[in-house]
PDB file of N, CA, C and O in Angstrom:
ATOM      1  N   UNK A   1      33.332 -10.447 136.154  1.00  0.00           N
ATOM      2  CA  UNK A   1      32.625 -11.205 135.142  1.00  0.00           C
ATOM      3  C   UNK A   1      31.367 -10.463 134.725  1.00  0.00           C
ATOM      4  O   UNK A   1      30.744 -10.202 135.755  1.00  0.00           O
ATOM      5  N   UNK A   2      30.710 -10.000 133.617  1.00  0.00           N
ATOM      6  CA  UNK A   2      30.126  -9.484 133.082  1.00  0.00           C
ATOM      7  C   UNK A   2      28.513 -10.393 132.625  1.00  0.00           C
ATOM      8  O   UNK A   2      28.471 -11.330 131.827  1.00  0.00           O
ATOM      9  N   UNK A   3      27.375  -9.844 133.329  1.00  0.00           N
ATOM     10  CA  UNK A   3      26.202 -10.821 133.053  1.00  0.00           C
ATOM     11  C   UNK A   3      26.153 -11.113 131.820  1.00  0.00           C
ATOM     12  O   UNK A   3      26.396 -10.260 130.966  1.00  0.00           O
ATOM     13  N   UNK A   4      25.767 -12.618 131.454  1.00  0.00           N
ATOM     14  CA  UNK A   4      25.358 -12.953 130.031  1.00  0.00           C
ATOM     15  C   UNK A   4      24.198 -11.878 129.366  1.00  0.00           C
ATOM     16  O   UNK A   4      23.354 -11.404 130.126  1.00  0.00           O
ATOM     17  N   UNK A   5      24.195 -11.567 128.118  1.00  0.00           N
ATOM     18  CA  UNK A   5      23.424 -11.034 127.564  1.00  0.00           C
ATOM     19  C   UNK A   5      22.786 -11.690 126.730  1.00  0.00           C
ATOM     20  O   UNK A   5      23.153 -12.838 126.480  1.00  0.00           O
ATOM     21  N   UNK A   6      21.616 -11.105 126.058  1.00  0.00           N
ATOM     22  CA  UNK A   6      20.609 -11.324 124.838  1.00  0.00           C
ATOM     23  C   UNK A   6      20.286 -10.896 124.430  1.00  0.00           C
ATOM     24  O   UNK A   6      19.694 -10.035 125.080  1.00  0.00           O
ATOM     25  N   UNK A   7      20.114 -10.746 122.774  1.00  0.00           N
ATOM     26  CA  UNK A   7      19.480 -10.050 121.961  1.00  0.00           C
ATOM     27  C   UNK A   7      17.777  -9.965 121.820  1.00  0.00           C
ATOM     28  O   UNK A   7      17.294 -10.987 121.333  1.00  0.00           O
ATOM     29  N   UNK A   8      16.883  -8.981 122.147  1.00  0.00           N
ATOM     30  CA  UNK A   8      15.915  -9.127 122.044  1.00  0.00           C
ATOM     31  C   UNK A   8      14.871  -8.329 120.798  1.00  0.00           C
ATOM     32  O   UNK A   8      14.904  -7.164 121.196  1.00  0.00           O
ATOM     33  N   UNK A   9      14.238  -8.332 119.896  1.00  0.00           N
ATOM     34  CA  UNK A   9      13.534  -7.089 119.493  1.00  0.00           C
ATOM     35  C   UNK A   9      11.873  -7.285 119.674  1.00  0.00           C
ATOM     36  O   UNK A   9      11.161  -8.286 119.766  1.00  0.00           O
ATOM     37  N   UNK A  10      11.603  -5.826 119.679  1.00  0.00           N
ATOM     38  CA  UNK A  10      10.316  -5.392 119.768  1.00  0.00           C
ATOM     39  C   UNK A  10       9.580  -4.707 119.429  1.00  0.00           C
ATOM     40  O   UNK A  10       9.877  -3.548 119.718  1.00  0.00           O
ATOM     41  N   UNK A  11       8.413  -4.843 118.763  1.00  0.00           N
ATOM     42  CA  UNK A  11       7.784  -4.007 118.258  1.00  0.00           C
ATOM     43  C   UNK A  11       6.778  -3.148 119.221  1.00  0.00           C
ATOM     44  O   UNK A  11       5.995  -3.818 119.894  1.00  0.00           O
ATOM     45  N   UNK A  12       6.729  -1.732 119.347  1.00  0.00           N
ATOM     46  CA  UNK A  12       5.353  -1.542 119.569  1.00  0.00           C
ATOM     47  C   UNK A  12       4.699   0.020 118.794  1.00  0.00           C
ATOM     48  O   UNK A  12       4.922   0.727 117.812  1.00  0.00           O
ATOM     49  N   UNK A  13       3.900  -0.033 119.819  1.00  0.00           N
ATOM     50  CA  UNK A  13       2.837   1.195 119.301  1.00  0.00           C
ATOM     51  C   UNK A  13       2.426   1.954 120.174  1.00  0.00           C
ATOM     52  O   UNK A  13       1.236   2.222 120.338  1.00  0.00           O
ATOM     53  N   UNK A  14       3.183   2.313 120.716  1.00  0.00           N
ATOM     54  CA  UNK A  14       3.629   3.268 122.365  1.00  0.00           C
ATOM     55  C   UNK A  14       4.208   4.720 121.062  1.00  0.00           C
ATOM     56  O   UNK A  14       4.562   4.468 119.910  1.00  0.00           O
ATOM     57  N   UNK A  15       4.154   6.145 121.675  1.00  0.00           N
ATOM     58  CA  UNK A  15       5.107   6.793 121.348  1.00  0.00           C
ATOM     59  C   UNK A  15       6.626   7.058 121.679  1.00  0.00           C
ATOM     60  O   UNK A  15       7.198   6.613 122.674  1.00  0.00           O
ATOM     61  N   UNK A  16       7.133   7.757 120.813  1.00  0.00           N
ATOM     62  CA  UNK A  16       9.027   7.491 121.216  1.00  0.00           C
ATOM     63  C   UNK A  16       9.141   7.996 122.451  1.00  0.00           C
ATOM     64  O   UNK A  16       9.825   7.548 123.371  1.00  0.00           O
ATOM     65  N   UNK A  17       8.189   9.304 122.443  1.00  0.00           N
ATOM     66  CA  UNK A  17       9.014   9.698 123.681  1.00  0.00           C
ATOM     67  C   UNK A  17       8.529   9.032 125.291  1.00  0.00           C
ATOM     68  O   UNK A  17       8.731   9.541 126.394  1.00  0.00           O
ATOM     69  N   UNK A  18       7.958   7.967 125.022  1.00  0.00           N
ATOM     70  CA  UNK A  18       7.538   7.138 126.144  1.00  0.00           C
ATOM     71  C   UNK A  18       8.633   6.119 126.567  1.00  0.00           C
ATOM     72  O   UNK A  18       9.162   5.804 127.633  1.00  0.00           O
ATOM     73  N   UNK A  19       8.740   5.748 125.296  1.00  0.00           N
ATOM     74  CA  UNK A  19       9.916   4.734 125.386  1.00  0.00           C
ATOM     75  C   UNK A  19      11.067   5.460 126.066  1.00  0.00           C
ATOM     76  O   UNK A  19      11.466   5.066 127.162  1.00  0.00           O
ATOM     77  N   UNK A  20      11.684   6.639 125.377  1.00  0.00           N
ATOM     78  CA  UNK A  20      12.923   7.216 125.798  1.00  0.00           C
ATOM     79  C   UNK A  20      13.000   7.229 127.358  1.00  0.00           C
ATOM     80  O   UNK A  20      13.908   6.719 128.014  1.00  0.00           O
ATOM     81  N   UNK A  21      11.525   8.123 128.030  1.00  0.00           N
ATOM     82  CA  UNK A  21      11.474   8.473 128.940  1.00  0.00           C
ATOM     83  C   UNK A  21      11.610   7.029 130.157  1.00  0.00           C
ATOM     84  O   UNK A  21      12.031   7.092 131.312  1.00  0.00           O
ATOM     85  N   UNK A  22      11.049   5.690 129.342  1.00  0.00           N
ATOM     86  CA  UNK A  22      11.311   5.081 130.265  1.00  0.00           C
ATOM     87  C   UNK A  22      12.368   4.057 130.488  1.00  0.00           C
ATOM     88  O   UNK A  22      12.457   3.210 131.377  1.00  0.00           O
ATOM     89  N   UNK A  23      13.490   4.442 129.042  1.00  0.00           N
ATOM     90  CA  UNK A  23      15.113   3.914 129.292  1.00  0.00           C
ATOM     91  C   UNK A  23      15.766   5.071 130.300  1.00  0.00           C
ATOM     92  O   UNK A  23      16.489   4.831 131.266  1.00  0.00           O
ATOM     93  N   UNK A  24      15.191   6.827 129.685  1.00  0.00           N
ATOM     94  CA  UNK A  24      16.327   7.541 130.747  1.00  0.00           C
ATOM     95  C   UNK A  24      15.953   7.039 132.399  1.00  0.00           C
ATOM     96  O   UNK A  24      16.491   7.738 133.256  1.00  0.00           O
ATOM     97  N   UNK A  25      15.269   6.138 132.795  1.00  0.00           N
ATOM     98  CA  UNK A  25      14.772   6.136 133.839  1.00  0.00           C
ATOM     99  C   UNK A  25      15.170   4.812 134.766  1.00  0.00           C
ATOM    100  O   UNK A  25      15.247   4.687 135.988  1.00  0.00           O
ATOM    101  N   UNK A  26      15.427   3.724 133.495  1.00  0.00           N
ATOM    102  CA  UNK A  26      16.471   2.916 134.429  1.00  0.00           C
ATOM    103  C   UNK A  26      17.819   2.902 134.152  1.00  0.00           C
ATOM    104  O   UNK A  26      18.453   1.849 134.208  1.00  0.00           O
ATOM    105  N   UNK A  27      18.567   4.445 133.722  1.00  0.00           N
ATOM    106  CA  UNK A  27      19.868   4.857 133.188  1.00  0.00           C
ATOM    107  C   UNK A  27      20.229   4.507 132.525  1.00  0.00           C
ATOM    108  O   UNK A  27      21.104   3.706 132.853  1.00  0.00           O
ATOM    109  N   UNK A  28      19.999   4.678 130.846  1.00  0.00           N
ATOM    110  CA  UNK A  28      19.923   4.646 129.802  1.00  0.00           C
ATOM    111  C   UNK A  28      20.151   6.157 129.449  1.00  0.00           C
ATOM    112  O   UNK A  28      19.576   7.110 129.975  1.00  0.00           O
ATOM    113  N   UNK A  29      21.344   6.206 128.200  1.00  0.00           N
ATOM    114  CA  UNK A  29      21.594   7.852 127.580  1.00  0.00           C
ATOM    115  C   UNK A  29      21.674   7.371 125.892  1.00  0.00           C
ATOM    116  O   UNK A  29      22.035   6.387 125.246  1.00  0.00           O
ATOM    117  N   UNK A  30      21.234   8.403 125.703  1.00  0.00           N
ATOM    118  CA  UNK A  30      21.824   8.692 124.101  1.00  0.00           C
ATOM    119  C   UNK A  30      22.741   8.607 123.647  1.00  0.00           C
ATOM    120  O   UNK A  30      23.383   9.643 123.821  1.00  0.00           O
ATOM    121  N   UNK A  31      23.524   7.524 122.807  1.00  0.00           N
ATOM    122  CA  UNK A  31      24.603   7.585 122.402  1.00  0.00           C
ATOM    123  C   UNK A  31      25.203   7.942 121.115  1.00  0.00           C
ATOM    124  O   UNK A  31      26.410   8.074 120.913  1.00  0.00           O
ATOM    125  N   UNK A  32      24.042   8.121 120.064  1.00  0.00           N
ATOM    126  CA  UNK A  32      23.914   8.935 118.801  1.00  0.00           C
ATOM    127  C   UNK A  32      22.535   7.901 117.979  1.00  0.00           C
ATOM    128  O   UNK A  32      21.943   6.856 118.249  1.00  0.00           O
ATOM    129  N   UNK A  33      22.505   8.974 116.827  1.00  0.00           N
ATOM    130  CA  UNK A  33      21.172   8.948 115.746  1.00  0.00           C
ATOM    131  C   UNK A  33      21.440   8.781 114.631  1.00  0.00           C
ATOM    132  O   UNK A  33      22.460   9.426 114.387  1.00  0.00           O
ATOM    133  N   UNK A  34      21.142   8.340 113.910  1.00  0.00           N
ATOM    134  CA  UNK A  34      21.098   8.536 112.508  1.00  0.00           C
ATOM    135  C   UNK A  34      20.180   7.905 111.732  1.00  0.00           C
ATOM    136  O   UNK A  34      19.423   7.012 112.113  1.00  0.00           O
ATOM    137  N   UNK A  35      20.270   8.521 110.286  1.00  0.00           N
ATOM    138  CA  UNK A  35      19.339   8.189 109.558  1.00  0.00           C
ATOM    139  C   UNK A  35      19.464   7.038 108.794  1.00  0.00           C
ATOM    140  O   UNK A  35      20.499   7.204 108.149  1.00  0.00           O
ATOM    141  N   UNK A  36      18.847   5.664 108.433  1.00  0.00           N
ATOM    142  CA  UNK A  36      18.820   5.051 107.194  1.00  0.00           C
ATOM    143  C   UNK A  36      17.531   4.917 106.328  1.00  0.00           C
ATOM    144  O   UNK A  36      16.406   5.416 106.354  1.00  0.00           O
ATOM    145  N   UNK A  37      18.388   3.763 105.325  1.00  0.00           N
ATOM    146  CA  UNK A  37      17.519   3.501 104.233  1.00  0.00           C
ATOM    147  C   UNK A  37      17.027   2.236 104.399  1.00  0.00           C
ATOM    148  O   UNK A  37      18.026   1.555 104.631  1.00  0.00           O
ATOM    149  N   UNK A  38      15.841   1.364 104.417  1.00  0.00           N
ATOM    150  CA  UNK A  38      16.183  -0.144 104.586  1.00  0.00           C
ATOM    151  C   UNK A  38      14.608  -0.935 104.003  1.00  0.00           C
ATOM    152  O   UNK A  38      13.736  -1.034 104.866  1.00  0.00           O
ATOM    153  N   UNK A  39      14.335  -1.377 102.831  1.00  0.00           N
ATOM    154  CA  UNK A  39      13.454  -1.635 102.313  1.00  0.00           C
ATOM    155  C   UNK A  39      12.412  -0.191 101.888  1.00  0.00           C
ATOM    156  O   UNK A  39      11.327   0.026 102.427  1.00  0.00           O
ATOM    157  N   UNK A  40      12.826   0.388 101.178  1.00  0.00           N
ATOM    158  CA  UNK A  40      12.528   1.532 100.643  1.00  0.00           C
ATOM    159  C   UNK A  40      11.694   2.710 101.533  1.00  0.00           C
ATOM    160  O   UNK A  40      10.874   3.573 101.220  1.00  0.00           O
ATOM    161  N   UNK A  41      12.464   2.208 103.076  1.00  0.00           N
ATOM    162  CA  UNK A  41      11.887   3.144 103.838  1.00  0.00           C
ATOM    163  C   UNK A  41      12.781   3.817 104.619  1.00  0.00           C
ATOM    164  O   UNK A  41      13.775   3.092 104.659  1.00  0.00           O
ATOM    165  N   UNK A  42      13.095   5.383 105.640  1.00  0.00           N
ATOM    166  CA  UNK A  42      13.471   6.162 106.095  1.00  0.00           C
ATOM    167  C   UNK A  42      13.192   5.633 107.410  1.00  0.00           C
ATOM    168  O   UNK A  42      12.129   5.399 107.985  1.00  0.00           O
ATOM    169  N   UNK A  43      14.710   5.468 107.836  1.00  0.00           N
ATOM    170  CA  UNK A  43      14.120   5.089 109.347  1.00  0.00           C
ATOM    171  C   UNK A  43      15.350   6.141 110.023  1.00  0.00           C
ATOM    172  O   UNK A  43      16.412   6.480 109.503  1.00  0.00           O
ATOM    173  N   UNK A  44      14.611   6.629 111.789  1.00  0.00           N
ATOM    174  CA  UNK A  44      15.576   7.388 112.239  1.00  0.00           C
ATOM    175  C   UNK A  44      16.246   5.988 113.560  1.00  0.00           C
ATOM    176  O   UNK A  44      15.574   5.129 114.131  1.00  0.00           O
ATOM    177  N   UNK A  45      17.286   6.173 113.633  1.00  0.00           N
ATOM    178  CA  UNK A  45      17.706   4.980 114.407  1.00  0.00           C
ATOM    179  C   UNK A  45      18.666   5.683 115.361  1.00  0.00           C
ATOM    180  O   UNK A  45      19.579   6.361 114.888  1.00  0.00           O
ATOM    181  N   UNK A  46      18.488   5.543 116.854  1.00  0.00           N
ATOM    182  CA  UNK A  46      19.063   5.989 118.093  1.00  0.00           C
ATOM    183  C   UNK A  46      19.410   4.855 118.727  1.00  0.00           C
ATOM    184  O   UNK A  46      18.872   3.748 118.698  1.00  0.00           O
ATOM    185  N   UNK A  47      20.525   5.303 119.401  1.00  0.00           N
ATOM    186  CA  UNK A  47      21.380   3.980 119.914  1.00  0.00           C
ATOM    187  C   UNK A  47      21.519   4.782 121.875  1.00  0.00           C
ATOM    188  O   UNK A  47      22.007   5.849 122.245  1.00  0.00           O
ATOM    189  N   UNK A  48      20.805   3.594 122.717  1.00  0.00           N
ATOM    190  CA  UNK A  48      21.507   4.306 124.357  1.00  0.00           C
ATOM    191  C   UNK A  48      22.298   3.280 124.638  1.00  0.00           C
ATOM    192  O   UNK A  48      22.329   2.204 124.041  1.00  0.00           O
ATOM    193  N   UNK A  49      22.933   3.608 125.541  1.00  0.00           N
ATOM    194  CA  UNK A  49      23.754   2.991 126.194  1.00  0.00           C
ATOM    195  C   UNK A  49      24.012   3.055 127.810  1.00  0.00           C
ATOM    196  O   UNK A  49      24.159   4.136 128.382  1.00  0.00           O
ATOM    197  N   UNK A  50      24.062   1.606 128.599  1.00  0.00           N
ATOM    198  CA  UNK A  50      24.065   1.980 129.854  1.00  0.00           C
ATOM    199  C   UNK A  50      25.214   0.967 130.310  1.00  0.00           C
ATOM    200  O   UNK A  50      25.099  -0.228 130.037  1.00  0.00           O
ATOM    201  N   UNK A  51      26.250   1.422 130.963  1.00  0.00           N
ATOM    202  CA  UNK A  51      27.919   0.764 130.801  1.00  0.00           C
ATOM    203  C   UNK A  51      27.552  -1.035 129.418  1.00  0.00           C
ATOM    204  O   UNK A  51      26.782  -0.865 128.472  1.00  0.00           O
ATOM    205  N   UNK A  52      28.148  -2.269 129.603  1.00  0.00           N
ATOM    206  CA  UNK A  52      28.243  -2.925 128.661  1.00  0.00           C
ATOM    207  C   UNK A  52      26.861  -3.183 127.864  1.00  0.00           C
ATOM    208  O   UNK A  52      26.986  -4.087 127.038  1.00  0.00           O
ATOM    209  N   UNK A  53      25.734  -2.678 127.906  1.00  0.00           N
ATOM    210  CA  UNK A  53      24.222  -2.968 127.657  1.00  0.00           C
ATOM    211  C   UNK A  53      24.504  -1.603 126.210  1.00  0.00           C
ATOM    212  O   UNK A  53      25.258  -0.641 126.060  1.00  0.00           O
ATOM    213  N   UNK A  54      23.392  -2.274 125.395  1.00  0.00           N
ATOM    214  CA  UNK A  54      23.165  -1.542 124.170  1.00  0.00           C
ATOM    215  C   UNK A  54      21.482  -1.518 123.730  1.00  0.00           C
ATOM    216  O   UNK A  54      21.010  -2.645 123.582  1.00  0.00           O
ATOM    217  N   UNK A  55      20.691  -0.559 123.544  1.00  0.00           N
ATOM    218  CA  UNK A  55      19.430  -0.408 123.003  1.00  0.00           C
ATOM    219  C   UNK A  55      19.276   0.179 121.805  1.00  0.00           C
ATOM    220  O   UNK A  55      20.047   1.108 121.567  1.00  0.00           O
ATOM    221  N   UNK A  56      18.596  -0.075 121.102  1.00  0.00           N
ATOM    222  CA  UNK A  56      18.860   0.675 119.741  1.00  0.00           C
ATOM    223  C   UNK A  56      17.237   0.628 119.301  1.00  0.00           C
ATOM    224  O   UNK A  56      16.626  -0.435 119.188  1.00  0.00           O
ATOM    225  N   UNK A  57      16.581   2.078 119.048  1.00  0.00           N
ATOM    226  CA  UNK A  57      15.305   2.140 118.433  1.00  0.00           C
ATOM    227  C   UNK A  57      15.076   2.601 117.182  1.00  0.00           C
ATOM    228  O   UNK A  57      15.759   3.617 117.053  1.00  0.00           O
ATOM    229  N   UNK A  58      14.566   2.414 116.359  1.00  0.00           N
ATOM    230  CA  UNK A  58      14.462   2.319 115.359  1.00  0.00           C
ATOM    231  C   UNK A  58      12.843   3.044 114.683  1.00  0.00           C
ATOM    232  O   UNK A  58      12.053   2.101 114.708  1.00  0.00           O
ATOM    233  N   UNK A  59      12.394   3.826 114.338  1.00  0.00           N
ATOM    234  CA  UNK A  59      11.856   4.630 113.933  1.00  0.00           C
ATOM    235  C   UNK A  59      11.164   5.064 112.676  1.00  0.00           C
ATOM    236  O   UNK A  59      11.755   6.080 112.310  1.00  0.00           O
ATOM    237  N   UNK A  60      10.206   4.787 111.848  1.00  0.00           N
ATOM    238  CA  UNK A  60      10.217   4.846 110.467  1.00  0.00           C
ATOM    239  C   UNK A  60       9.930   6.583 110.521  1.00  0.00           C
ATOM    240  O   UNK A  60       9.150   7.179 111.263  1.00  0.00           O
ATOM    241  N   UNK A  61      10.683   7.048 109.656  1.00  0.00           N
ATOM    242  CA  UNK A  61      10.207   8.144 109.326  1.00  0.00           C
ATOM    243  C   UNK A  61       9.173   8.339 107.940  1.00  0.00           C
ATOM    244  O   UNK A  61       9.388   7.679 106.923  1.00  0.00           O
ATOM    245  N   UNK A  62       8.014   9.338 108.032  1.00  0.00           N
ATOM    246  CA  UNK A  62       7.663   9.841 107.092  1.00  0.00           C
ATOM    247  C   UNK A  62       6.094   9.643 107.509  1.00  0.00           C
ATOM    248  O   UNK A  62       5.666   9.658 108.663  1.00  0.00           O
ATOM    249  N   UNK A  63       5.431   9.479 106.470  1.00  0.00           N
ATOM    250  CA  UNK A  63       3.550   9.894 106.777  1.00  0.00           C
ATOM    251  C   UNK A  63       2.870   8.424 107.455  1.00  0.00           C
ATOM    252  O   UNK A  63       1.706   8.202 107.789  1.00  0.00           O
ATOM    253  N   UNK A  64       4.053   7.559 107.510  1.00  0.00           N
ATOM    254  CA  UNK A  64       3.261   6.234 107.792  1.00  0.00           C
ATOM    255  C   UNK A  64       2.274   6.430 109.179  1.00  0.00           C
ATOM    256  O   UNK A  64       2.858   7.143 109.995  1.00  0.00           O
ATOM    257  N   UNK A  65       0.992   6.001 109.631  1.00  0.00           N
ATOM    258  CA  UNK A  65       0.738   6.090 111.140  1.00  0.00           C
ATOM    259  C   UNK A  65      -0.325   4.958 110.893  1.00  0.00           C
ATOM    260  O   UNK A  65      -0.905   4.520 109.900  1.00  0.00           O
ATOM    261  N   UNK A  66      -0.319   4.599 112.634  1.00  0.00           N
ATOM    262  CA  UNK A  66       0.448   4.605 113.378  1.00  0.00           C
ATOM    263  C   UNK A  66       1.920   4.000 113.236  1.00  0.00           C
ATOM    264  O   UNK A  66       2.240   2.914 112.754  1.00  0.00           O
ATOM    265  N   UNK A  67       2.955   5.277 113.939  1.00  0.00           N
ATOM    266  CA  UNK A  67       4.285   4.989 114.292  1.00  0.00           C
ATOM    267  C   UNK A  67       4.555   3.511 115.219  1.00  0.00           C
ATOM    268  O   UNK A  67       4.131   3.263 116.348  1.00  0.00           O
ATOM    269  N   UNK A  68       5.518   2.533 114.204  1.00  0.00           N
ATOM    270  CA  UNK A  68       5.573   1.505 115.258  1.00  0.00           C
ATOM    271  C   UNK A  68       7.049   1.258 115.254  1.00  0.00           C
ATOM    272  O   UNK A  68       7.648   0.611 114.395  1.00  0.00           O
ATOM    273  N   UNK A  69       7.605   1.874 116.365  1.00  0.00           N
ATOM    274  CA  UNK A  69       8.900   1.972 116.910  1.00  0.00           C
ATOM    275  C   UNK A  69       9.596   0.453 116.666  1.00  0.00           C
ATOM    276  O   UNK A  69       8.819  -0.426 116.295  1.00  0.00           O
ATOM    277  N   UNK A  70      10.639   0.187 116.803  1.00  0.00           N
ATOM    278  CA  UNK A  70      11.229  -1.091 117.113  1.00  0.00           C
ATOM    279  C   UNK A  70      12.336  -1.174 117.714  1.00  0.00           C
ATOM    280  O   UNK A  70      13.368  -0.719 117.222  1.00  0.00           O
ATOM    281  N   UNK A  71      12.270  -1.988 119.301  1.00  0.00           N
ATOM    282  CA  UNK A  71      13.181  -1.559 120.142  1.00  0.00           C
ATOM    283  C   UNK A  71      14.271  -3.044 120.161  1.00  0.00           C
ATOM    284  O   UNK A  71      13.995  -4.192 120.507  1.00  0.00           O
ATOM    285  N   UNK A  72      15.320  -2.577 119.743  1.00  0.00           N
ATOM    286  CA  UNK A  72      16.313  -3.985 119.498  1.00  0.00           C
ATOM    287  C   UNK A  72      16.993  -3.455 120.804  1.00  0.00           C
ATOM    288  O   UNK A  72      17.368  -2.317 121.088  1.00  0.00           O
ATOM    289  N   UNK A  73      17.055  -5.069 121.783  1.00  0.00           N
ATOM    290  CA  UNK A  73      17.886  -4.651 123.180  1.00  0.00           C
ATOM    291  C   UNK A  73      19.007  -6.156 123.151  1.00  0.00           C
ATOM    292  O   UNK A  73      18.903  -7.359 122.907  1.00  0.00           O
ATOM    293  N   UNK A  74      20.077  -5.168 123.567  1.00  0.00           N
ATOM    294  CA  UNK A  74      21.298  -6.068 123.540  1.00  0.00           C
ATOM    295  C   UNK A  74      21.431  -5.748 125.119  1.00  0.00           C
ATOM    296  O   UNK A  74      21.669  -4.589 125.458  1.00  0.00           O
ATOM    297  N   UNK A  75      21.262  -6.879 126.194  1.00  0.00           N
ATOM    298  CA  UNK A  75      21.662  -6.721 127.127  1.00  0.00           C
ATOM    299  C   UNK A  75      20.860  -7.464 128.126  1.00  0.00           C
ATOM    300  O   UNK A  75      19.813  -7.818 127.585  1.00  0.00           O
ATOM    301  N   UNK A  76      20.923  -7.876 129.462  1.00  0.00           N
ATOM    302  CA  UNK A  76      20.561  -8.637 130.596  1.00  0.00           C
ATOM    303  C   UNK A  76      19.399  -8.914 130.384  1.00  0.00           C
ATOM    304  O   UNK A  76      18.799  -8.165 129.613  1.00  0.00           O
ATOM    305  N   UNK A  77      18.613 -10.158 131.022  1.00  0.00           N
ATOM    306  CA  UNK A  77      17.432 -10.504 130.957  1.00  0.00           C
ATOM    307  C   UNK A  77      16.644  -9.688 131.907  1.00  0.00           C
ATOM    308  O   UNK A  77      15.437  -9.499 131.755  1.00  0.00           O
ATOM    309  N   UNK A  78      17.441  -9.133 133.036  1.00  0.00           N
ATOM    310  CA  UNK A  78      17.047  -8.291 134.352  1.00  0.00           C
ATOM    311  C   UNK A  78      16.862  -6.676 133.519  1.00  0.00           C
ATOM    312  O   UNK A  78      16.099  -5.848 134.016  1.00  0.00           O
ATOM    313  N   UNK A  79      17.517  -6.407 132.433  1.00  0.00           N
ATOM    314  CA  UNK A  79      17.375  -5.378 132.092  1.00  0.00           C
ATOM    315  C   UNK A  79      16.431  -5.321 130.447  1.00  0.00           C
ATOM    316  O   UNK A  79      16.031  -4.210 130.098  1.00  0.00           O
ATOM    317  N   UNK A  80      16.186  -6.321 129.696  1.00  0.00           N
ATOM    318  CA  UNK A  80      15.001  -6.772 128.893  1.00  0.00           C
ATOM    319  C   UNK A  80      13.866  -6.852 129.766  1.00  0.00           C
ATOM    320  O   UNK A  80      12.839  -6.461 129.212  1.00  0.00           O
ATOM    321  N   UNK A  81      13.739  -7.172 130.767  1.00  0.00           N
ATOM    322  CA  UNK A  81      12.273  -7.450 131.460  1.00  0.00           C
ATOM    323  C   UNK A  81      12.148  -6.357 132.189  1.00  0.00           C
ATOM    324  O   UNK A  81      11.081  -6.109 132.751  1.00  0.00           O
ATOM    325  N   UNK A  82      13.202  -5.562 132.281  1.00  0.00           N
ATOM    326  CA  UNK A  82      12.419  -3.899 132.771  1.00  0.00           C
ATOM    327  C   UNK A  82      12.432  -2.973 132.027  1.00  0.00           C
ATOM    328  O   UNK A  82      12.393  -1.810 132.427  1.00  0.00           O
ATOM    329  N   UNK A  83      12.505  -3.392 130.504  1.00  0.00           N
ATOM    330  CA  UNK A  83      12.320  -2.550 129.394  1.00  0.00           C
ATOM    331  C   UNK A  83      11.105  -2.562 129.275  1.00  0.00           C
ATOM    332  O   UNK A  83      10.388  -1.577 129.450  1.00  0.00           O
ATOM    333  N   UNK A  84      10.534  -4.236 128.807  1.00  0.00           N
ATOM    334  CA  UNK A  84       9.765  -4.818 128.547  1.00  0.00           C
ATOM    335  C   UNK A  84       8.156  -4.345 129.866  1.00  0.00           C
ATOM    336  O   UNK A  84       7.111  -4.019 129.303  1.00  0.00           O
ATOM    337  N   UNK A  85       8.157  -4.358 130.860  1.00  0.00           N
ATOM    338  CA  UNK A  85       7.666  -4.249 131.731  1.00  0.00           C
ATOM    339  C   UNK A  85       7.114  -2.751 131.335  1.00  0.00           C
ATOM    340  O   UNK A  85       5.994  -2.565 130.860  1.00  0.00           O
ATOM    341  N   UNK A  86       8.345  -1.412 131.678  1.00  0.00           N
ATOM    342  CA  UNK A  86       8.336  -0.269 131.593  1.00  0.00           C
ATOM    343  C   UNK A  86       6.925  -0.059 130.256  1.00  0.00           C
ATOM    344  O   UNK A  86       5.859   0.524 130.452  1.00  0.00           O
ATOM    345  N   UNK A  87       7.301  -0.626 129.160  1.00  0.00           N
ATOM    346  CA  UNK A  87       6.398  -0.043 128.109  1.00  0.00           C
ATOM    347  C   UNK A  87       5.251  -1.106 128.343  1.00  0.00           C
ATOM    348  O   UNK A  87       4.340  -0.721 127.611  1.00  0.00           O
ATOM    349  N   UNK A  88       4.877  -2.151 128.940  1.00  0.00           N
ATOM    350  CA  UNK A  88       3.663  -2.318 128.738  1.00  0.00           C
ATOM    351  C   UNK A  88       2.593  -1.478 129.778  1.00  0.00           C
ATOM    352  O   UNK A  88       1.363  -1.481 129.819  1.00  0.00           O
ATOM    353  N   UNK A  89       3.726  -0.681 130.688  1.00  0.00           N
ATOM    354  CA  UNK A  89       2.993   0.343 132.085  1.00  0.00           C
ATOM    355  C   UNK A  89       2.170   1.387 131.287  1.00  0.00           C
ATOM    356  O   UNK A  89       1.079   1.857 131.611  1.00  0.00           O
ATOM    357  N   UNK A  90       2.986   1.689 130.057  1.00  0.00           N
ATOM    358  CA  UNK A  90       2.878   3.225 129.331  1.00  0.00           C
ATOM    359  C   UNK A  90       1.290   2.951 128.687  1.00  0.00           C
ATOM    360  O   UNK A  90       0.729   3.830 128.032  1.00  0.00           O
TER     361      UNK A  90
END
């Protein structure tokens, strides 16, 4: 049986590679990138994956600053609250 999940999102104002560093860390990988379009803005959007769990960050690209990431998490409340946790450490 597979833990219930939840959709969570989040904004912050951490850099990416803080965030990354602290999904590869409770085994979290890259599962691909790409670019969109979405209210006349450039966003780069990366998807990890850790077996049935899904994270997906979201990225505006271009001169905007500060960069404010947005971390959409599909997956356990045990694994939202050590996302969640992880970046307020950073």
């Amino acid at each position: 049986m597979q833990n219930k999940q939840e959709l969570k999102s989040i904004s912050v104002f951490i850099p990416l590679e803080k965030i990354e560093y602290n999904l590869s860390e409770i085994g979290f990988s890259i599962n691909g990138t790409t670019t969109i379009v979405a209210e006349g803005k450039f966003w780069k959007k990366m998807l990890y994956v850790k077996d049935n769990e899904r994270i997906s960050i979201s990225e505006e690209i271009g001169d905007a600053y500060p960069k404010d990431p947005i971390i959409t998490i599909c997956a356990s409340k045990s694994t939202i609250s050590k996302i969640i946790d992880g970046v307020k450490k950073v």
